[in-house]
C-alpha positions as CSV (number, residue, x, y, z in Angstrom):
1,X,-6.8,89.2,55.8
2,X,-6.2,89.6,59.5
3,X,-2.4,88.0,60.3
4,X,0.7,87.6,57.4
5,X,1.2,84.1,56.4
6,X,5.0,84.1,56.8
7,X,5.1,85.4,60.3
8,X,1.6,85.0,61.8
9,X,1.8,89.0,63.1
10,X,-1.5,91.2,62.7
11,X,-1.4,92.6,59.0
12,X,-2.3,96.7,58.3
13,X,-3.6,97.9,54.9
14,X,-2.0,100.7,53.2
15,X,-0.4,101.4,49.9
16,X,3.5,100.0,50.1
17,X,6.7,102.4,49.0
18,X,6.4,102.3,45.2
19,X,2.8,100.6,44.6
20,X,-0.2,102.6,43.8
21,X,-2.6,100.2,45.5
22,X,-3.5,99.4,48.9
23,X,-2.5,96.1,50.4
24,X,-1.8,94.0,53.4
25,X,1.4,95.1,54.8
26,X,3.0,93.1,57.5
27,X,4.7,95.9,59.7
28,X,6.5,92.9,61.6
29,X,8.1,91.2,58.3
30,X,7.4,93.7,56.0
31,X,5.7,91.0,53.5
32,X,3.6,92.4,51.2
33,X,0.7,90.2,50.1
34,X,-0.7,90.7,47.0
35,X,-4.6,88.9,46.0
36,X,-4.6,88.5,42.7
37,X,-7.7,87.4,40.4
38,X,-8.3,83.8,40.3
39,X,-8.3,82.3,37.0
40,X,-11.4,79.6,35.7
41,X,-10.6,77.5,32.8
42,X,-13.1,75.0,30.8
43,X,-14.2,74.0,27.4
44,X,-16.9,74.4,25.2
45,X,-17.1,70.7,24.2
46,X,-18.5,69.2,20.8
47,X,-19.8,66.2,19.4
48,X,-21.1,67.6,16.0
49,X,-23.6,70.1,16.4
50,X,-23.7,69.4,20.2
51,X,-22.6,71.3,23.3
52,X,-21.7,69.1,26.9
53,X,-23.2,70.7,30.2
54,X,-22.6,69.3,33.5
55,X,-25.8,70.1,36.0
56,X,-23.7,71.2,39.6
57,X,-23.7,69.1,42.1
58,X,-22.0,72.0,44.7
59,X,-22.7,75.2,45.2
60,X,-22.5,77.9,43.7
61,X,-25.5,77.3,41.9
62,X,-25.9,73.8,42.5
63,X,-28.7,72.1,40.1
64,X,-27.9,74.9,37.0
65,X,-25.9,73.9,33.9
66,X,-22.3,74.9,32.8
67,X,-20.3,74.5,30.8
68,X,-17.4,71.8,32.4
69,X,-14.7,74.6,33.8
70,X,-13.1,75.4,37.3
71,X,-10.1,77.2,39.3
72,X,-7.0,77.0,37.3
73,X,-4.0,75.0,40.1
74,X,-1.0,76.4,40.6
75,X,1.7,74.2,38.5
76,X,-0.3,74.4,35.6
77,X,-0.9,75.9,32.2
78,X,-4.8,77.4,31.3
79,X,-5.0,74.7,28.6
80,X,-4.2,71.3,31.1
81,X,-6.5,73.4,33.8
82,X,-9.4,73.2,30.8
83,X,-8.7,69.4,30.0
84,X,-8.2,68.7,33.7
85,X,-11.9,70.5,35.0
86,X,-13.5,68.8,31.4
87,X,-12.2,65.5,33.2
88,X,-13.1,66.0,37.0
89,X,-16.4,67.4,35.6
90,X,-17.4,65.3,33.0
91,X,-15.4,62.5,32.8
92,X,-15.0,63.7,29.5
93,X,-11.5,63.8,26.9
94,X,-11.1,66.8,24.7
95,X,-9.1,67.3,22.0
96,X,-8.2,69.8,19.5
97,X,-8.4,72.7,22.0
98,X,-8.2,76.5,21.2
99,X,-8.7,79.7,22.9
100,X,-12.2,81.0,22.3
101,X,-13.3,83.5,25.3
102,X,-11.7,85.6,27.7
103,X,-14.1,87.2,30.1
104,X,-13.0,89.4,33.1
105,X,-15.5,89.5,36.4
106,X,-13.8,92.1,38.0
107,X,-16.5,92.4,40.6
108,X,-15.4,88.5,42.1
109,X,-12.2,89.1,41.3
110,X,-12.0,86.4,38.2
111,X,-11.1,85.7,34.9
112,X,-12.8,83.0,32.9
113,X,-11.5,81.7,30.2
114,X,-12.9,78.8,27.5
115,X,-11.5,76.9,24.9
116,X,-13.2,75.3,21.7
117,X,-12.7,71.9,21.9
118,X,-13.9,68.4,20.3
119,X,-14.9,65.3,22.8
120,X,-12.4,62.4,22.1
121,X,-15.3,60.0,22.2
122,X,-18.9,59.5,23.6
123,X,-17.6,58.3,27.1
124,X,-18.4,61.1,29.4
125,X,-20.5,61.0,32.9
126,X,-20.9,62.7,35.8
127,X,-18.0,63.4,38.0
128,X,-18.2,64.7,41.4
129,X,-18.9,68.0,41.0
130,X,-21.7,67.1,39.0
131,X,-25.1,65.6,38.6
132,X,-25.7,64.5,35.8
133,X,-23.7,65.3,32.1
134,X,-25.8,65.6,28.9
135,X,-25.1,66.7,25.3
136,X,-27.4,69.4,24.1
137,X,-28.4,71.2,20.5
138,X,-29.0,74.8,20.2
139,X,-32.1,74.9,20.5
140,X,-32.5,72.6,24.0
141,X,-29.9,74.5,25.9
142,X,-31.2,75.5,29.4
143,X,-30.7,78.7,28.7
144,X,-32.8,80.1,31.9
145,X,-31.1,77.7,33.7
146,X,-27.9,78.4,33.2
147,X,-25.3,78.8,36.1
148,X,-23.2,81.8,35.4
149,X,-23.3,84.8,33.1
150,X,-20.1,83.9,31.4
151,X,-21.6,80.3,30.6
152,X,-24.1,82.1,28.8
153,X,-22.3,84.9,26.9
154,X,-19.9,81.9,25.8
155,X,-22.9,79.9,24.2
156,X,-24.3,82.9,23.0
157,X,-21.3,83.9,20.9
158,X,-20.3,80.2,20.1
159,X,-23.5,79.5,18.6
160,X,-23.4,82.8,16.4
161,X,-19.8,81.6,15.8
162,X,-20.9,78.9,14.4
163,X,-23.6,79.9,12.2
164,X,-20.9,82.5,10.5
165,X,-18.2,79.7,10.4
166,X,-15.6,82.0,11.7
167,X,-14.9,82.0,15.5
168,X,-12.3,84.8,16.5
169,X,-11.2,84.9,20.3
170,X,-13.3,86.8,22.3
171,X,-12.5,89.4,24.9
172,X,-15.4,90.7,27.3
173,X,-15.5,91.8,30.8
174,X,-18.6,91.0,32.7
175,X,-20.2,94.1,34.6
176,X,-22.2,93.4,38.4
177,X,-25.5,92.9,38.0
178,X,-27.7,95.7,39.4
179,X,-28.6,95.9,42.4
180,X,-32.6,97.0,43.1
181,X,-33.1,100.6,44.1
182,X,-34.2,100.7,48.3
């Protein structure tokens, strides 16, 4: 961040009068401006034994598989950002949501977060953001192919989940991957 967004003066970072962190500081308006992880919402969808992936259609990752999620909007709660990315991705209605993983990527700044949900019906397709929408068993999911590390984790614990018939909300936090030694 180079200027403050209520004045338009240059911005300085240091750690403001009773924080602990470092931020941009205004030293025009004195308007602190706080970044704050960005939330991603979606759904693990069923139809029976079934999972829906959408196949991106934008980077990052175009051409991998997910699971239908997406940035949480301002005005809304995490549940109608789920349902709402399940839509725009899939063209897909969910019902019968719960809460079924919360994983922090501290390292991008994020927080995913996944709900257990049924498909309303069989009418799904791509949306926009995807190219093509499919239903999958266990045993066919891309599972090289996947798009993120959370997508995967997700699976992974949904399908042991389900297998043990018990499926407690989840909590994780994602590390970086490693980088290669120079």
């Amino acid at each position: 961040m180079k200027f403050c967004s209520q004045c338009g003066n240059p911005v300085t970072q240091r750690i403001p009068e009773g924080d602990s962190r470092l931020r941009f500081v205004c030293d025009s308006c004195q308007t602190i401006h706080y970044q704050n992880p960005n939330i991603v919402a979606g759904c693990v969808a069923t139809w029976g034994n079934k999972v829906l992936l959408c196949r991106r259609a934008i980077e990052p990752r175009l051409g991998y598989w997910t699971l239908p999620a997406g940035f949480m909007e301002n005005g809304e709660t995490i549940e109608q950002a789920a349902i709402r990315e399940t839509a725009e991705e899939a063209c897909a209605r969910v019902r019968n949501l719960s809460i079924y993983t919360l994983i922090d990527v501290p390292h991008i700044n994020q927080v995913h977060v996944f709900f257990r949900a049924e498909l309303a019906d069989l009418n799904f397709a791509a949306g926009p953001e995807s190219l093509e929408v499919q239903l999958f068993d266990e045993v066919d999911i891309p599972w090289d192919e996947l798009a993120f590390r959370t997508v995967g984790r997700t699976l992974e614990c949904f399908f042991a989940d389900r297998r043990a018939e018990v499926y407690p909300v989840r909590s994780e936090s994602i590390p970086p991957l490693a980088q290669p030694a120079n």
